[in-house]
C-alpha positions in Angstrom: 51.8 1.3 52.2 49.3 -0.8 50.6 51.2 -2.3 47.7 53.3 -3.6 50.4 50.1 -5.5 52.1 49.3 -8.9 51.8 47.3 -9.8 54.6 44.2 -8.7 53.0 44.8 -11.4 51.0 42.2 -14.2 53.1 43.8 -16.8 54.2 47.0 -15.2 54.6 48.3 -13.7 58.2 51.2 -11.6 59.1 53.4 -14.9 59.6 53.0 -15.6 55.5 53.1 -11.8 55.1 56.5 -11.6 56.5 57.8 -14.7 54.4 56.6 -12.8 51.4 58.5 -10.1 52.0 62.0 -12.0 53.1 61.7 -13.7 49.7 62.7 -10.3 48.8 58.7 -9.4 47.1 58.3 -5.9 48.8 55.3 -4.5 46.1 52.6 -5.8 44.4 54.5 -4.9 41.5 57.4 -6.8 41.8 55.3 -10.2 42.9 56.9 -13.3 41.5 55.6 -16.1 43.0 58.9 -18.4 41.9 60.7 -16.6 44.6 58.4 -18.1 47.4 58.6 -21.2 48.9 54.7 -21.9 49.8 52.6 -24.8 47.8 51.6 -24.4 44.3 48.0 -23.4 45.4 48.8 -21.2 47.8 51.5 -19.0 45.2 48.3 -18.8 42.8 46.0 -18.0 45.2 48.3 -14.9 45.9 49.3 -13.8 42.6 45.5 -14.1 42.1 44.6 -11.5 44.8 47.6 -9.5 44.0 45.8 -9.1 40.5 42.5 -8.4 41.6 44.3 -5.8 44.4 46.2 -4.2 41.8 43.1 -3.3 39.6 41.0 -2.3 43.0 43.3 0.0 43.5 43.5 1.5 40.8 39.4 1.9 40.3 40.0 3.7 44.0 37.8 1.1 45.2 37.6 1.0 48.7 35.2 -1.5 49.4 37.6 -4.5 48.1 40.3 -3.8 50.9 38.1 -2.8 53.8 35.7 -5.6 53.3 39.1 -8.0 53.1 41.1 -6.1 55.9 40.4 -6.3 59.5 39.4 -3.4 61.2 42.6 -2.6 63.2 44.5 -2.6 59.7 42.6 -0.2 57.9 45.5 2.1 58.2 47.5 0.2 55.5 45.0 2.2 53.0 45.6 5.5 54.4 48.3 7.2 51.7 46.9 5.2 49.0 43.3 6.9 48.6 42.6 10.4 46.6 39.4 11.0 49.0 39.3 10.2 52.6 37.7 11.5 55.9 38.6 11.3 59.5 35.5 11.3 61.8 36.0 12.0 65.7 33.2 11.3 68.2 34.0 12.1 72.1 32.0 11.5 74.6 31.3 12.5 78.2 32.2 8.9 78.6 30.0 8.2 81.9 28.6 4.4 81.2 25.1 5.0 82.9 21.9 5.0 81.0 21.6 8.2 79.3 24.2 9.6 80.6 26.8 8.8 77.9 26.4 11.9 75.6 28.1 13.4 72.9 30.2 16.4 73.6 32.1 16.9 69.8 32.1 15.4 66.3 35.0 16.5 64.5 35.3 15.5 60.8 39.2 16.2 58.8 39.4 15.8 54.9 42.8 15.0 53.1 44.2 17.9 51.5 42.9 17.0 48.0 39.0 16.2 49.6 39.0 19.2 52.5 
């Protein structure tokens, strides 16, 4: 799932995502920035990011994608991640003052972390 991302990329959105991926680049792996039809700087600022992705992933570092990823598309790193946690925090959800208390924390490990 993540070697398919680009929108961790800054500067690129889901619109320059998309015309990455028509120009027939699905992986990081297969990036050839002669197939796209963006500016000069823009291609090597890609192929650039694609590098440094490419190595962070393969360190398992998960600092470079969630510091580059919005929040609501953390899921892209899911799959690609040896150890990872799922943490569940409900609530009596009442919004007065004191009120508002925990009722369960739930934590779930990946198969290879649990």
């Amino acid at each position: 799932m993540l070697t398919n991302s680009y929108i961790h990329i800054p500067q690129i959105g889901s619109i320059t995502e998309h015309k990455i991926w028509k120009s027939g680049i699905k992986e990081w792996d297969s990036f050839d920035e002669r197939k796209l039809n963006l500016s000069e700087s823009r291609k090597q600022h890609i192929k650039k990011f694609v590098g440094l992705s490419i190595e962070a992933l393969e360190k398992q570092n998960h600092r470079f994608f969630s510091s580059l990823l919005s929040p609501n598309q953390h899921w892209r790193c899911l799959p690609d991640f040896k150890k990872i946690a799922y943490l569940d925090i409900e609530t009596t959800g009442l919004e007065s003052v004191g009120i508002n208390l925990p009722t369960i924390v739930g934590i779930d490990g990946c198969p290879p972390c649990a």
